[in-house]
C-alpha positions as CSV (number, residue, x, y, z in Angstrom):
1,X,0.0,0.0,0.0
2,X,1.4,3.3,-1.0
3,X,0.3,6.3,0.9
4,X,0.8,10.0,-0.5
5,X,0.7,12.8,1.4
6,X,-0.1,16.3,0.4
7,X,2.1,18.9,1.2
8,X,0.4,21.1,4.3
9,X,-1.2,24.5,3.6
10,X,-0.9,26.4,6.5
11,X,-2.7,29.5,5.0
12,X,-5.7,27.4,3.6
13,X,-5.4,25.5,6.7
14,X,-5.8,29.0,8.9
15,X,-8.2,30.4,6.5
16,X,-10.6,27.6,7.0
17,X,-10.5,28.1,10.5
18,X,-11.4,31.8,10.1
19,X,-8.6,33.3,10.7
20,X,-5.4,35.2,8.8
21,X,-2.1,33.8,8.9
22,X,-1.1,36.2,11.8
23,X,-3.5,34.4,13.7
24,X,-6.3,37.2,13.7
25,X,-10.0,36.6,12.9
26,X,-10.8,37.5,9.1
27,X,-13.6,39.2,10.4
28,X,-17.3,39.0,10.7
29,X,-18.1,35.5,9.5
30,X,-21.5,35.2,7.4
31,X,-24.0,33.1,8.8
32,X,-24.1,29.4,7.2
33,X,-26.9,28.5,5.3
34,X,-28.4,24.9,5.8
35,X,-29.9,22.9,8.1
36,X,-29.4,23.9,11.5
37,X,-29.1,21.5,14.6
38,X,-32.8,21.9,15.4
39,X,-33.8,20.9,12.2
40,X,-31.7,18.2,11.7
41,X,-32.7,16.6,15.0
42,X,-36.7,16.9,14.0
43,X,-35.9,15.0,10.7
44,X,-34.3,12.3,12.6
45,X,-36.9,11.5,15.0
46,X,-39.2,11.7,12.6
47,X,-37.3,9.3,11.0
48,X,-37.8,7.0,13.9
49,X,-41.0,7.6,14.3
50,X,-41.7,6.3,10.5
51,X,-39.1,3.3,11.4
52,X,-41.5,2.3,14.4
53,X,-44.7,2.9,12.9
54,X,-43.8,0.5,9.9
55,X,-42.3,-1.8,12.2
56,X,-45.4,-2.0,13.7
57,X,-47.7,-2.0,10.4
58,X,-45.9,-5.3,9.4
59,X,-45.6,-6.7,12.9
60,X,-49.6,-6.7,12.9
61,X,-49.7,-7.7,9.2
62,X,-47.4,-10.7,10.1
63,X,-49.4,-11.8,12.9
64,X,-52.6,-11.4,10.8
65,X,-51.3,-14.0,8.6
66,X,-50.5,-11.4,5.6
67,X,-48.6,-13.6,2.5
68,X,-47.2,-10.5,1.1
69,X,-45.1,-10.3,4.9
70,X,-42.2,-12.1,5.4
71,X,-40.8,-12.8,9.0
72,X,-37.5,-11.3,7.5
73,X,-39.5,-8.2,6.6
74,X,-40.4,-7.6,10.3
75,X,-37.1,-8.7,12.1
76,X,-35.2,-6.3,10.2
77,X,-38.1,-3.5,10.5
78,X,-37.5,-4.0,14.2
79,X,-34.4,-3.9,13.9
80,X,-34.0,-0.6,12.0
81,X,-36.8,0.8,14.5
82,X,-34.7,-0.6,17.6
83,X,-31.5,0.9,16.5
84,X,-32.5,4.3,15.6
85,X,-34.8,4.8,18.6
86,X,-31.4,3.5,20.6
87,X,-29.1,6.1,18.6
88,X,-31.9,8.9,19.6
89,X,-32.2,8.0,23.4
90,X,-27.9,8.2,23.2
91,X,-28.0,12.1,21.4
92,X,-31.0,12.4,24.1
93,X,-28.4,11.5,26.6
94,X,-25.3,13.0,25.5
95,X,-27.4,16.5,25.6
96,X,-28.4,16.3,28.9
97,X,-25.1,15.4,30.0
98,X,-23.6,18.3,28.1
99,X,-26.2,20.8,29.4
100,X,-25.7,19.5,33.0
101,X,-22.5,20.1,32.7
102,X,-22.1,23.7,31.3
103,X,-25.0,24.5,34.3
104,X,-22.4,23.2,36.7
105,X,-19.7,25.6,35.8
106,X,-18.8,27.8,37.6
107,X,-18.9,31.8,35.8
C-alpha cells in the first residue's frame, strides 16, 4: 500500500479556520446556510418515528397472517426501528449530559 501525502497549507489551513495567517479573525463571518441542529434533529426522530410505525404495520400484518409479509420483513423493520430509537435516546443523553454540565460551571 502506497500512501501520498499532500504537502500542508498552512494558510488554507488558517483560512478555513477563520482566521489570517497572523492568527487574527478575518472578520465577521457570514451566517451558514443549511440545516441547522434543530432541524436536523426533528428529521431524525421523525425518521424514527416512521421506522417504528412501519415496524409496527408489518408486525400486525405478520401476525394477521399477511402472505405479502415475510418474517424477514419484520425482524429487520424491528431492527432498524430498535436501532435508531437507541441512537436517539444516546444524542438524548449526550445533551443532557452536556447541558448539565455547562449549568455546573462555575462563571
Amino acid at each position: 500500500m502506497d500512501i501520498k501525502l499532500k504537502p500542508f497549507d498552512f494558510n488554507q489551513a488558517v483560512a478555513r479556520a477563520g482566521l489570517r495567517p497572523d492568527g487574527q479573525p478575518l472578520g465577521k463571518m457570514a451566517p451558514t446556510e443549511g440545516a441547522n441542529f434543530r432541524d436536523a434533529m426533528a428529521e431524525a426522530l421523525k425518521g424514527v418515528s416512521t421506522a417504528q410505525n412501519e415496524s409496527g404495520r408489518l408486525q400486525r400484518a405478520f401476525s394477521m397472517e399477511d402472505p405479502t409479509v415475510s418474517l424477514e420483513q419484520v425482524i429487520i423493520s424491528g431492527e432498524k426501528a430498535k436501532l435508531g430509537f437507541t441512537a436517539a435516546v444516546g444524542v438524548r443523553n449526550r445533551l443532557v449530559s452536556a447541558y448539565s454540565e455547562i449549568m455546573n460551571m462555575q462563571v
